[in-house]
C-alpha positions as CSV (number, residue, x, y, z in Angstrom):
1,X,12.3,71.0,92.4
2,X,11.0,72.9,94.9
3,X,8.3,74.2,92.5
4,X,7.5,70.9,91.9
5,X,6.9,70.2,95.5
6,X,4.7,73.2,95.4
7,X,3.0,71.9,92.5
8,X,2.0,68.5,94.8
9,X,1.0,71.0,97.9
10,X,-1.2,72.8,95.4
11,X,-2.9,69.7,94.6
12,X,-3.4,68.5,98.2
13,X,-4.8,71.4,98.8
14,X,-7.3,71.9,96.1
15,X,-8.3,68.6,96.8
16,X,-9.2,69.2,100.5
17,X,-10.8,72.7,100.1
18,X,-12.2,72.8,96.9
19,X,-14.0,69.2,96.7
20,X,-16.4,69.8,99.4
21,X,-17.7,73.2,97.8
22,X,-18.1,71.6,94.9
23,X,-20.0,68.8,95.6
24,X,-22.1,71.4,97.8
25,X,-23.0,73.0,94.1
26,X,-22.8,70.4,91.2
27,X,-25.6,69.4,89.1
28,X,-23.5,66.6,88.1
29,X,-22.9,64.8,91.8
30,X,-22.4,61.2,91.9
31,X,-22.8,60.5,88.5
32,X,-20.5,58.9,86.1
33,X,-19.0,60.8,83.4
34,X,-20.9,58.1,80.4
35,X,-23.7,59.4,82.3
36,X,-23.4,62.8,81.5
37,X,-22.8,62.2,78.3
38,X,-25.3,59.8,77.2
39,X,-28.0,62.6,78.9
40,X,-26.3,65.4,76.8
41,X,-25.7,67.5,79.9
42,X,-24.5,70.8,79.9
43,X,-20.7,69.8,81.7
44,X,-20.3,67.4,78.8
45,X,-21.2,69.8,76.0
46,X,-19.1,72.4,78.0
47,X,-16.1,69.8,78.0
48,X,-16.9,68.0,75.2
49,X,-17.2,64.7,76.6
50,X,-13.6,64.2,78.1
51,X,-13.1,63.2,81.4
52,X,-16.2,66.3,82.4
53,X,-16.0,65.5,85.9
54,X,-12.2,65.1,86.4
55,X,-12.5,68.7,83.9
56,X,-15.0,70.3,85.8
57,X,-13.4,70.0,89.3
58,X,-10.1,71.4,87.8
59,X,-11.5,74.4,86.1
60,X,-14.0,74.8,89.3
61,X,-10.9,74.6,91.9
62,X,-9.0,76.9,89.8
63,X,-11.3,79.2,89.6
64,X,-11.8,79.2,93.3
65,X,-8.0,79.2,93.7
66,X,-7.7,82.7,91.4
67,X,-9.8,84.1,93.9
68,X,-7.9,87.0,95.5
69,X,-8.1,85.8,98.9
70,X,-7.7,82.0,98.7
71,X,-4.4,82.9,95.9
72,X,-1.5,81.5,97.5
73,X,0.1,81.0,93.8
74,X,0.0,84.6,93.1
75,X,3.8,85.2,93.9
76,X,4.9,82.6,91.1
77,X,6.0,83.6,88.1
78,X,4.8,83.2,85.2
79,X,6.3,80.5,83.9
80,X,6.5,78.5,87.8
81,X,2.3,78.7,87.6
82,X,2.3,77.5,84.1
83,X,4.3,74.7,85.4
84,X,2.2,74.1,88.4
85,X,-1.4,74.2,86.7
86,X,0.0,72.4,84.3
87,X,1.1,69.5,86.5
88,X,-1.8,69.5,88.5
89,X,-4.0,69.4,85.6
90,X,-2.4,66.5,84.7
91,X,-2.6,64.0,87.8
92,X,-6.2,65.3,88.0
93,X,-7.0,64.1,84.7
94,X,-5.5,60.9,85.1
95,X,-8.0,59.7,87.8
96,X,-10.4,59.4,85.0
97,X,-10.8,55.2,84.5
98,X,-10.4,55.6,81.2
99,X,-7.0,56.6,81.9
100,X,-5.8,53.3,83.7
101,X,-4.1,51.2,81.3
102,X,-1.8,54.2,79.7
103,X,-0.6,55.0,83.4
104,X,0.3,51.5,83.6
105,X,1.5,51.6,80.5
106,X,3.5,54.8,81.1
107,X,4.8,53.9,84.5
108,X,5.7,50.3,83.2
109,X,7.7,51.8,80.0
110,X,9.3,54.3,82.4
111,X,10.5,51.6,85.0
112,X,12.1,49.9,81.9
113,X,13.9,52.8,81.0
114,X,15.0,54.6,84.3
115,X,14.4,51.8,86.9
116,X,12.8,52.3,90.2
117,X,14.8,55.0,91.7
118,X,12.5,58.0,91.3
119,X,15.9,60.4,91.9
120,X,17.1,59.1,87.9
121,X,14.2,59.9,86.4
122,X,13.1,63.1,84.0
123,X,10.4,65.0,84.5
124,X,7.8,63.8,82.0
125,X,8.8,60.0,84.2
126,X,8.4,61.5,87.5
127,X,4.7,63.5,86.0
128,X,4.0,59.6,85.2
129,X,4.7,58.8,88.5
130,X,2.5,61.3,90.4
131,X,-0.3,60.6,88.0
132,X,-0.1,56.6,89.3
133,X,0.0,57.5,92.7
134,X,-2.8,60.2,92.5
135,X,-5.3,57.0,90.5
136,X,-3.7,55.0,93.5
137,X,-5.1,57.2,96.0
138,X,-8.4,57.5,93.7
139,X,-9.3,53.8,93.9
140,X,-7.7,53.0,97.7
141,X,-11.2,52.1,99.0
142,X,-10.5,48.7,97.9
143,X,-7.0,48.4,99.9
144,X,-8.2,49.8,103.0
145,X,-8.4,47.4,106.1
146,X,-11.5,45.7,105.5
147,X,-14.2,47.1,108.0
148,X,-13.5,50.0,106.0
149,X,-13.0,48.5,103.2
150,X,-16.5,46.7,103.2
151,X,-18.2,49.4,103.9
152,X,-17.0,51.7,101.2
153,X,-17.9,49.3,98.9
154,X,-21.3,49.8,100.1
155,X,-21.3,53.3,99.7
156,X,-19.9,53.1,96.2
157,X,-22.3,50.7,94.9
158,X,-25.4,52.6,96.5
159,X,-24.4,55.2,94.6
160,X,-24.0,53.4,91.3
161,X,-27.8,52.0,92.1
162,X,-28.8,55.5,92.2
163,X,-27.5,56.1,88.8
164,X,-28.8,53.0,87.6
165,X,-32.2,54.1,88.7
166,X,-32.2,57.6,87.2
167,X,-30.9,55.5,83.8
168,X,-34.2,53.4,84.1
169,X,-36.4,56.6,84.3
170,X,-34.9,58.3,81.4
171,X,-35.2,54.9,79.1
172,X,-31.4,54.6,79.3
173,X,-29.9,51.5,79.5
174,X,-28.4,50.3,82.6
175,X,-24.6,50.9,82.9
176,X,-22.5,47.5,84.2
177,X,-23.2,47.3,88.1
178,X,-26.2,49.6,87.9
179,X,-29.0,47.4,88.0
180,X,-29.8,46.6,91.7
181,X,-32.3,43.7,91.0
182,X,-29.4,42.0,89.7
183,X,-26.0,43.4,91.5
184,X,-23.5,40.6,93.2
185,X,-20.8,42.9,95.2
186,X,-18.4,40.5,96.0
187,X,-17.9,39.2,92.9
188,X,-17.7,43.3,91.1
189,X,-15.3,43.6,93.5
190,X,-13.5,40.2,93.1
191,X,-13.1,41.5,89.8
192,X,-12.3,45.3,90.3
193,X,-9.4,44.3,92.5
194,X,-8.0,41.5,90.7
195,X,-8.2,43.3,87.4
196,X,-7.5,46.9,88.3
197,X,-6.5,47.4,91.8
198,X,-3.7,44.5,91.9
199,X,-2.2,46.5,89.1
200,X,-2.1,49.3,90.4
201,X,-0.7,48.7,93.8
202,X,2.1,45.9,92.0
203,X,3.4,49.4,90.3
204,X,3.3,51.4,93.4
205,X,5.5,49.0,95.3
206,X,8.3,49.3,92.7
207,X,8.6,52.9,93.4
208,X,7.3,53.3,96.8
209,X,7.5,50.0,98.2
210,X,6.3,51.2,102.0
211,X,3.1,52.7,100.6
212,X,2.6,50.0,98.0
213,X,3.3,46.5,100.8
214,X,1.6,48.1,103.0
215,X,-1.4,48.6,100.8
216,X,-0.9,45.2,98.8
217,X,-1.4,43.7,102.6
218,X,-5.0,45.1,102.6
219,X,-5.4,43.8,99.4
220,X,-4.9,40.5,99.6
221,X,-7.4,40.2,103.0
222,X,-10.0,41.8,101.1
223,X,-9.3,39.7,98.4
224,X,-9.7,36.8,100.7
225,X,-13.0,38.0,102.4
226,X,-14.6,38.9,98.7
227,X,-13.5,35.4,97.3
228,X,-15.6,34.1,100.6
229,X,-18.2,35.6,100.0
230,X,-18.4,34.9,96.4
231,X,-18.4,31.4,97.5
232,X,-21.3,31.3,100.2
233,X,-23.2,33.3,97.5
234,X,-23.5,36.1,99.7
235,X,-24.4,39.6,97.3
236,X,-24.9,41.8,99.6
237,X,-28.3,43.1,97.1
238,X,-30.6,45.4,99.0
């Protein structure tokens, strides 16, 4: 257990020192991972076009990890590090979208089986469990309170203009909400939160039902201000 707590530390940790260096030196920033592959770049060949940003960060942060001085796994054994990477590797992965109906699918099937009392279940259940909480975390712009909120949705949607802008010069065609002639944000994110988000935070609050309430509160008054929004026409288009 305890190298399972180390394992989540480790992640925490990665997340907070490693993501800023390597947004300081990617190629690949802001972009989606269908972008990379549909421009053949290099991260895509190199990871064979599964999840390449979710795989890049990893093998980036580990290498910046197995750096002598930033090390603070070298003590573990052999087999404790195995575990660790391997855990790690694992929730990382699973922010990929691509990802979100198996988690759901996992954590529903695992519910079934053990129930909601995370102390009864194995550690493949409990793997299943982190990996929910970590795509959770990855999408909680949307449950945020809604100053916050709104304006993160701004953000997010600038940048999939940008993309949508680099598709148009390279004769791509546009991805879904990357075409910002056209863009309506309430209604993407009517529809992000009702058919992703609402999901999501309904599994977290059957196995951490403080997190997930509190969370599922934001939701519903963003919900609320989007479905306004939607209905004045509002769409927030540059």
């Amino acid at each position: 257990m305890k190298v399972f707590h180390l394992a989540c530390l480790c992640l925490a940790l990665l997340y907070c020192f490693a993501s800023d260096y390597i947004e300081c030196f990617t190629v690949a920033a802001g972009v989606t991972n269908d972008f990379l592959i549909n421009t053949q770049h290099e991260l895509a060949i190199t990871y064979n076009d599964n999840s390449v940003n979710e795989n890049y960060h990893l093998a980036s942060s580990f290498k910046l990890l197995l750096r002598p001085q930033n090390n603070f796994l070298a003590h573990l054994s052999k087999d404790d590090y195995a575990f660790v990477r391997s855990l790690v590797v694992d929730i990382v992965l699973a922010t990929d979208m691509k990802q979100h109906h198996r988690l759901l699918a996992d954590l529903n099937a695992d519910l079934s089986l053990f129930g909601p009392d995370l102390s009864n279940w194995n550690a493949m259940a409990r793997t299943h469990a982190l990996c929910i909480i970590m795509h959770c975390a990855d999408i909680g712009n949307c449950v945020k309170p809604n100053p916050l909120s709104m304006e993160w949705a701004k953000r997010v949607n600038e940048e999939f203009w940008e993309q949508g802008e680099k598709e148009r010069s390279l004769g791509l065609p546009l991805s879904p909400l990357n075409n910002r002639k056209s863009a309506n944000v309430p209604r993407s994110q009517k529809v992000f939160l009702d058919l992703f988000a609402k999901p999501c935070y309904e599994a977290l609050s059957r196995i951490a039902p403080v997190s997930g309430q509190a969370a599922m509160s934001h939701f519903s008054v963003n919900m609320q201000r989007w479905e306004e929004l939607v209905k004045q026409g509002v769409t927030m288009r540059p």
